[in-house]
C-alpha positions, 0 to 999 in steps of 0.5 A, spaced: 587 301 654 591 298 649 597 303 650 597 297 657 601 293 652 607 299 652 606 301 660 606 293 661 613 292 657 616 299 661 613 297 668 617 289 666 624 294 664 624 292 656 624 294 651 616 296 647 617 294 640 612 297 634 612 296 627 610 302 621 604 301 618 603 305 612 597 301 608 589 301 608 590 293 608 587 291 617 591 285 617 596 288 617 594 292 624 590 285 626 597 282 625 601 286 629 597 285 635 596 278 634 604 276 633 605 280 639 608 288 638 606 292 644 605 297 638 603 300 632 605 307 629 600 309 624 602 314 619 600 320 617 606 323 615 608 319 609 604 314 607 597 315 603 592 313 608 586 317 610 582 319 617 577 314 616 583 308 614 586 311 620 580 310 623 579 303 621 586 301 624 586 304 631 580 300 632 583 293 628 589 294 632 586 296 638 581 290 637 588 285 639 590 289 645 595 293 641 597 299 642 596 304 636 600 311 635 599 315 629 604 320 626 601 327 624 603 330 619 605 336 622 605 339 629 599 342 629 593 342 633 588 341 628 591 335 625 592 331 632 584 333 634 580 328 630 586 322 631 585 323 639 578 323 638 578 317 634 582 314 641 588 313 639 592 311 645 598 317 641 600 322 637 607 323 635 609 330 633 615 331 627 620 335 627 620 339 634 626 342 634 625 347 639 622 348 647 616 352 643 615 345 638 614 342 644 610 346 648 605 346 642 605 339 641 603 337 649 598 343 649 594 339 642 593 333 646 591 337 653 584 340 655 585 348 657 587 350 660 593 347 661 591 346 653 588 347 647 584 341 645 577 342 643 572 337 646 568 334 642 570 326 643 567 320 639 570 314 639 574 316 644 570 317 650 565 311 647 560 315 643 558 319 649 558 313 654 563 316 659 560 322 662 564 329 660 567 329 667 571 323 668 573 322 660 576 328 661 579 327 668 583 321 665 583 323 658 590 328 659 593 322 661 592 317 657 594 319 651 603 319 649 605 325 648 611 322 643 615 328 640 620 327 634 627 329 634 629 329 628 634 334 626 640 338 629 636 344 631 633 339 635 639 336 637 642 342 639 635 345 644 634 338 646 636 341 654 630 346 653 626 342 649 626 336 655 625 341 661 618 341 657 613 338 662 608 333 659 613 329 654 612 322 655 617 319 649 623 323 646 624 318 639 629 319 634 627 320 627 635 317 624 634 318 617 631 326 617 637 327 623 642 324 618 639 329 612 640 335 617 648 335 616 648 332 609 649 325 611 643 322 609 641 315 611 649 314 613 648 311 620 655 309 622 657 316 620 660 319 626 657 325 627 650 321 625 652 318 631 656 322 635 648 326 634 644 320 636 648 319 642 648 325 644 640 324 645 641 319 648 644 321 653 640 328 654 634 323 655 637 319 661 640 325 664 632 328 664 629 321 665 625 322 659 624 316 656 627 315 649 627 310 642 628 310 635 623 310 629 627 306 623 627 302 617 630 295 617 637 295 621 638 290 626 644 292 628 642 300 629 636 296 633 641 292 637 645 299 638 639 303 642 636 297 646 642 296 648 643 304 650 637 302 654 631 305 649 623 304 651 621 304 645 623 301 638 619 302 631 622 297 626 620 296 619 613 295 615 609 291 612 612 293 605 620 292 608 618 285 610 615 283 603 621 285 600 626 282 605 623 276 605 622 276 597 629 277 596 630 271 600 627 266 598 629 269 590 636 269 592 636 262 594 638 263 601 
């Protein structure tokens, strides 16, 4: 499986990095995987790609022992069966901000009846080359279950939320937590972070793994690795260009 990449730098006791991808462009998923990110975050939430280019970019990044997960737009069952019957080796849930958010995201991405998840795989069990039974056996299993918290509603249920079973990763969206109390993209605000460690420490003390989804701040990046995240995605291809446009414009 390509999630091996994340399971791989978890087991070593680092950090596994990401990098958002938002174009239809599969260089970009092929490149990620070649230049060494355990993973890939394909979304669906924001950017303007449809199923069929997630389709393609699952495969590409796959296809170079990357990782891909793939933000659906919602918390909603019908949106994260098609992408875990395209073999995605995740799904991130946005805005879940209760113990019942939570509980609908593990149930999408379960069979019943622990839950809900249809059967019709595709690539997902190779066109039908795993037999139904062992496909379904190891299929609750093999997929991330990543829920976002990304708001202090959230914040504030995060104990129930957390005592959910079936949460493999707890990610902290910054910009939307931020918004919630009116201090969009103030990171170094001190209820922003007061906010952020206190999931943090909220992850420890349950011992769900925890990281951060964010644009391009190197010293937030520094901040929660250091707190010990599992998981950073960083950037994305248009912020690189950008960046390292303004660099060589500048001179520098």
């Amino acid at each position: 499986m390509a999630r091996d990449r994340i399971d791989a730098a978890w087991a070593a006791g680092r950090t596994a990095y990401g990098v958002h991808c938002v174009s239809a462009d599969l260089a970009f998923y092929e490149i990620a995987g070649l230049v060494g990110y355990d993973f890939l975050w394909i979304d669906t939430e924001h950017a303007a790609i449809t199923l069929p280019m997630v389709l393609s970019g699952i495969a590409a990044a796959q296809s170079k022992g990357c990782a891909a997960v793939v933000r659906v737009a919602k918390n909603d069952p019908v949106l994260a069966k098609p992408i875990l019957e395209m073999g995605a080796d995740g799904v991130i849930f946005p805005m879940v901000n209760s113990a019942a958010d939570a509980e609908r995201a593990v149930q999408a991405c379960l069979y019943p009846p622990a839950g809900c998840r249809g059967f019709g795989p595709l690539r997902a069990n190779g066109y039908g080359s795993i037999p139904s039974g062992q496909f379904r056996e190891q299929a609750d299993r093999s997929v991330l279950k990543i829920i976002q918290i990304e708001h202090v509603d959230a914040v504030n249920a995060l104990d129930e939320i957390l005592e959910v079973k079936g949460i493999d990763l707890a990610v902290c969206g910054p910009m939307d937590l931020s918004a919630s109390v009116d201090r969009l993209g103030q990171m170094r605000d001190p209820l922003v972070k007061e906010l952020m460690d206190t999931i943090i420490r909220k992850c420890r003390q349950a011992k769900v793994p925890f990281g951060i989804s964010m644009g391009y701040d190197m010293a937030l990046r520094d901040y929660w690795r250091e707190q010990g995240a599992s998981f950073i995605s960083m950037g994305n291809p248009y912020i690189f260009f950008k960046k390292m446009s303004e660099q060589i414009l500048s001179g520098t």
